[in-house]
Structure formats: C-alpha cells, structure tokens
C-alpha positions, 0 to 999 in steps of 0.5 A: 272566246272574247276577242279572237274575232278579226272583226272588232269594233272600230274605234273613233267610230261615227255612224253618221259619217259611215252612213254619209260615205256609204250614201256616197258610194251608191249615189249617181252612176256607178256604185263604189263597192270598194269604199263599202267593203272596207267600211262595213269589214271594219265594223262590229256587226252592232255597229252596222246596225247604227249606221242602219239606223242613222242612214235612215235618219238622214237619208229617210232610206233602208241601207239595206235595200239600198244595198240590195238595188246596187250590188248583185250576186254572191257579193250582195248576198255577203254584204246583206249577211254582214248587215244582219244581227247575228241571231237574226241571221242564223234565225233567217238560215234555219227558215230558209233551209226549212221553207224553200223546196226540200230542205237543206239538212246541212244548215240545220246540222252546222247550226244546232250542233255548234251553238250554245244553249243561250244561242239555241234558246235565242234563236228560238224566241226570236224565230217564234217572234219573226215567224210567228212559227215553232222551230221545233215543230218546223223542224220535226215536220221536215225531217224523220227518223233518228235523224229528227230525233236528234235534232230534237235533242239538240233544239232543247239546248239542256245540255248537262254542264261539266263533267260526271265523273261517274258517268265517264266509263258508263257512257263510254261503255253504252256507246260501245255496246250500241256500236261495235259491240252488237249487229245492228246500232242502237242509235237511241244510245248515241243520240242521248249521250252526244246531245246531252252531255258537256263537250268537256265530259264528251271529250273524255267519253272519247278517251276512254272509248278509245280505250275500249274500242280501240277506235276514235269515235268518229270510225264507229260513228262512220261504221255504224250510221248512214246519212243525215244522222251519221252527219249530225253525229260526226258534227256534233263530236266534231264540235265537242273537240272543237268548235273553231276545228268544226268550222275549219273542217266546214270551210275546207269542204266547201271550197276543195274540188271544183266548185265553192259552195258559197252559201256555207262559205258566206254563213260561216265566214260571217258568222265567225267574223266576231266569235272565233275567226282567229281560231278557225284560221288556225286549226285550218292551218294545222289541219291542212296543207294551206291557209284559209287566206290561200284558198279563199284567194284561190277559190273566190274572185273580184269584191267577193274575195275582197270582202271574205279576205278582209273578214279572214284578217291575214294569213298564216302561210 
C-alpha cells in the first residue's frame, strides 16, 4: 500500500522554519488558521512530530496546547488528530469510545476489524503503556454477548495467513449450515471463521458460498444476525473485500442524510491520509454517484473543509 496516501513527506522539509511560521500564525491578535492548515496538510505525520519537538525547543511551549487555546470546535479536533502519532491516535479513540459514558461500538468496530495484526498488537502495547490498562479486558467489560466474543477474537490479531485450500469448501460449507441452512444461527461458526481466516482466503470463502447458498454473504449475514454483531461481521467481510471500500462505505454513512457525523469523518480522513486515501477516493468514486471531494465540499464548511479537502487531495469527478 506504500504511496497511495495523498499526504507524503514534504520535501526541503525544515522543522524549525515550520515551527517559526506556525508560532507566527498564533502570536498576537487573531490566529492565521489558513498558514496552519496548508502547512500541517502538507506534512507526513512523522514530520508534525519534528516540528512538535522543535516548537518546544525554540519557543519552550507544546504546539499542541497552543494549538488547542487558538482554534476551536471541529477544525481544533482535526488539526489535534493530525498532530498525534497514528497509533497513538487510534490508542486515544479506542479509550475514549470505552471511558466515556455508554460506549461507542461503532469505534471499536471500524478499529479492530480494519487493522493488521502488527497495528492491532501495537496498539495494544502502546494502550497498556499509556493507560496502565489491558484493551481486552476494557473491552470484554464494556461489551457482552457474541458481539464481545468477536471482538475477542479480533483483538488476538492471529489471523491464519494465505489461503487453505482444504478449508475453502469446508468453511463455506459451516457457515451455510450455521446460516441459511438451520432455524436459529449458529453465531460461534461465524465469528470463528471471519476472525481468523486471511482476507485472501475469506475472499474465496465467499465465492464458493455464494455458490451454495446462492446469496453473497452479506444478505445472510443481514438475515441471520441483529445489532452490533451483525455490524461487526458485515465490516469485517467488508474489509476482507476491501480495506479502502470499507473505508469509503464509512465515509458515505457518515456524511449522507442531514447532518455529518464528524467524529468518523475526522478518524478516518486522518487516519487514511498516509495509508490509502488515493484508493478509498476510488472505490468512493466507483461505488457512488459522486466523489469524495464532492461531498465533503458539500457537507463541511469554512477551514474545516479546507483542511479535510487538502487531506482528499483532488477530486475524481
């Protein structure tokens, strides 16, 4: 996936001349949040980083705080996001979708169902480092049922690798019969053979499912479970598809109908600025009667949209 961000490392790069200019933009009266959006949209996240350290250095302040007492509402919450290492970002989501009231399921499912298994174990150890907490055990105490146990599942990140050919038909042939086939679902069939089969092995899973059955997937999925778990399941097919379609499905929901739901906006147009945005612009493209660029100028306003436009990098009308 290398190089199918929009966001790259910027070239000639100088992390004290970005940390003079971003200082210029907050000194005095009034803040020039245009000269911080087009600087920090053309920096790799590991270059924030730099310039976080040496804003410090010369100034003896945290950018970030800075950041913080100057901008305000959705635009300070996108700019912080971009100014957070990726892990550490995705360590910060996770918590807060556990430690505030209720829990936000749909976090914990976008999350674990789209990451590798290096990402999942990463976050884990960083999570444990910053928190002084276990993820798992978060998680299993603020979730229940099957939904829990596949998140379980998830959170092991000991997905097989490649494809087992002797198991193609066999797997294809449990979930018919957990599914379709019986009154009732078997939902312990499903989340043992989603969670822990490769994406490349689940794809002809599908295939040969489809076969059988005579429906994708998906329809049995939506047929046979309800709720968080059938969500959980649906992303994780989605993602054994497509990561960049997942994330393009994701970005569809959260800005079609009235009103944007910018915490997901925000999460996955930063976290996809260096991994994938190119593709998720396509399969968006593909999937829907507009671009991404489209509807985010539709749906977002003033330097918010600015910065989330920059990150998109062009649109595919």
């Amino acid at each position: 996936m290398a190089g199918r961000g929009t966001v790259k490392p910027h070239s000639g790069f100088n992390a004290n001349n970005d940390a003079e200019v971003l200082y210029k933009a907050m000194k005095g009266l009034g803040t020039d949040e245009d000269a911080i959006l087009q600087l920090l949209t053309a920096r790799s996240n590991a270059q924030r980083q730099e310039i976080k350290a040496a804003f410090k250095t010369l100034y003896g302040k945290d950018l970030v705080d800075n950041l913080k007492s100057e901008l305000g509402g959705k635009f300070e919450s996108l700019i912080v996001a971009l100014m957070t290492p990726p892990i550490m970002f995705e360590v910060t989501c996770l918590r807060d979708a556990i430690k505030g009231a209720g829990t936000d399921e749909k976090v914990l499912i976008e999350i674990l169902a789209s990451r590798s298994a290096n990402e999942i174990n990463e976050i884990k150890s960083l999570y444990k480092r910053e928190h002084n907490d276990d993820l798992e055990e978060d998680v299993t105490g603020d979730t229940a049922g099957h939904f829990k146990r596949m998140l379980v599942v998830l959170l092991q990140a000991s997905r097989q690798q490649g494809i087992q050919e002797g198991l193609i038909q066999s797997d294809a042939q449990a979930l018919f019969a957990a599914g379709e086939q019986k009154y009732g679902t078997d939902e312990g069939q499903f989340i043992t053979i989603l969670g822990n089969r490769s994406s490349a092995h689940l794809r002809r899973v599908f295939e040969e499912y489809r076969k059988l059955s005579g429906f994708e997937i998906e329809e049995s999925i939506q047929r046979e479970t309800s709720g968080t778990l059938q969500e959980v399941l649906l992303a994780v097919v989605k993602c054994a598809r497509s990561v960049p379609g997942y994330f393009a499905d994701s970005l569809y929901g959260a800005m079609k109908g009235a009103g944007t739901d910018d915490q997901t906006l925000i999460r996955i147009m930063v976290s996809r600025s260096e991994v994938d945005m190119l593709d998720v612009r396509a399969e968006f493209r593909k999937k829907f009667a507009t671009s991404l660029h489209k509807m985010i100028q539709g749906d977002t306003a003033g330097d918010y949209r600015k910065a989330l436009l920059l990150l998109c990098g062009g649109d595919d009308a």
